[in-house]
C-alpha positions in Angstrom: 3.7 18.9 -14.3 5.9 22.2 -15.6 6.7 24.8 -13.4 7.8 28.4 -14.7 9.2 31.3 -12.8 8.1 34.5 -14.4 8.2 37.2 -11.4 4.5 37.3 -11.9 3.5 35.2 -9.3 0.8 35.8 -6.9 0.3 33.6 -3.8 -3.2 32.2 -3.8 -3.4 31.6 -0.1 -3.5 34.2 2.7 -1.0 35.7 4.3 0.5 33.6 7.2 -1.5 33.9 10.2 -0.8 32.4 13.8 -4.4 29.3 13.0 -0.8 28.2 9.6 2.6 29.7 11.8 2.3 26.5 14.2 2.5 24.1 10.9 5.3 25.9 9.3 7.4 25.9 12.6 6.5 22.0 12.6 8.0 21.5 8.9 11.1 23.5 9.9 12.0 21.3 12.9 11.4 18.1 10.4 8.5 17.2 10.5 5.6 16.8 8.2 2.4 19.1 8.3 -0.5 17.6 6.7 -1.0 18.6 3.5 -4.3 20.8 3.0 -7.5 18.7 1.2 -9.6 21.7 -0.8 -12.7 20.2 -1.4 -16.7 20.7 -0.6 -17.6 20.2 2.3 -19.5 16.7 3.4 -23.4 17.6 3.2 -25.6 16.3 5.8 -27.6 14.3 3.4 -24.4 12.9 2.4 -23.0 11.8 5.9 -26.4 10.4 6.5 -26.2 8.0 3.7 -22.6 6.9 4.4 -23.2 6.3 8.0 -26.0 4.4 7.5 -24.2 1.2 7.0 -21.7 1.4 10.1 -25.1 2.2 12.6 -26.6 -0.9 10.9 -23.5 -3.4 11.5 -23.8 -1.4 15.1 -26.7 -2.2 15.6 -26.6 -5.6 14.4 -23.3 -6.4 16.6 -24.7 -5.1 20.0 -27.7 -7.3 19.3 -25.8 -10.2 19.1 -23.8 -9.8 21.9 -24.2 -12.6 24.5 -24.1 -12.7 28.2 -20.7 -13.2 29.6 -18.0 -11.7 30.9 -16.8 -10.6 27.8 -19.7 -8.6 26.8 -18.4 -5.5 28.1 -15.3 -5.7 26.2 -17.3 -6.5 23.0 -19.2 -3.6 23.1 -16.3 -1.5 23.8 -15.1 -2.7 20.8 -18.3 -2.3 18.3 -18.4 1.3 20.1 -15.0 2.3 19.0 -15.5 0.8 15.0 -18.3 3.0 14.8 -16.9 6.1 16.5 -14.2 5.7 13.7 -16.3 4.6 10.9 -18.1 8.2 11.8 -15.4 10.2 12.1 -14.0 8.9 8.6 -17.1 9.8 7.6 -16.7 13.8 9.0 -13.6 13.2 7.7 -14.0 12.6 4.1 -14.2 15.1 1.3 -17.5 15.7 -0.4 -18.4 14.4 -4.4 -17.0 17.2 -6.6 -18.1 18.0 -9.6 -14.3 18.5 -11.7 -14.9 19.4 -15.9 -12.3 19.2 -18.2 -11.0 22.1 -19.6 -12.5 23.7 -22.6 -11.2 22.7 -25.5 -8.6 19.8 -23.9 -5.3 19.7 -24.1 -4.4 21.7 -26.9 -6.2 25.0 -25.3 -4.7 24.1 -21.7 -1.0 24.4 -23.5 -2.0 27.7 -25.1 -3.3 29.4 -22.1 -0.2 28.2 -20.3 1.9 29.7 -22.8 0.5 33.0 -23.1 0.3 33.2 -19.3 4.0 32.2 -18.6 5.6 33.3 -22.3 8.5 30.7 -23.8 7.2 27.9 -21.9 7.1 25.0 -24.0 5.6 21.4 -23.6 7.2 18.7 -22.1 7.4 16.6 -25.2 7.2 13.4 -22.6 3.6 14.6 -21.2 
């Protein structure tokens, strides 16, 4: 990855409002904000299908629960795996649909060198 400094920079988020001051605050004092995922949003069709399998094994674990005095504790359990197979499932970014860029490398390079002028290659890659 090459970086340039040209003076002809433009920020492509927003302005820093009081829902990103909180997580700047947090990096000054040390620690680590989250790093932003940009990405489409999960469908519903989408979550459907990917929580299909973690109801199913649900399903299939409550069902063979047997009586005892464990039971409860069991199911407290299965209950919990699939409240976090769900939420990973909130959780996760959509399918994206990335393209190469027209005319591959070669036309990548150019466009970064007439954007930021005397940048070169790195002749490592």
């Amino acid at each position: 990855m090459h970086h340039a400094r040209t003076g002809r920079y433009a920020s492509p988020p927003a302005p820093l409002r009081a829902e990103r001051a909180r997580a700047y605050a947090r990096f000054a004092e040390g620690d680590r904000p989250r790093a932003p995922v940009l990405s489409r949003a999960v469908g519903a069709a989408w979550a459907a299908l990917c929580s299909e399998r973690p109801v199913r094994m649900y399903e299939e674990r409550m069902a063979a629960l047997e009586e005892g005095s464990l039971r409860a504790v069991r199911a407290a359990n299965a209950a919990r795996a699939l409240a976090g197979a769900l939420e990973a499932v909130a959780a996760s970014a959509g399918p994206t649909r990335a393209r190469p860029h027209p005319g591959g490398v070669p036309a990548w390079e150019a466009a970064a060198a007439a954007y930021v002028p005397g940048r070169r290659p790195d002749p490592d890659g």
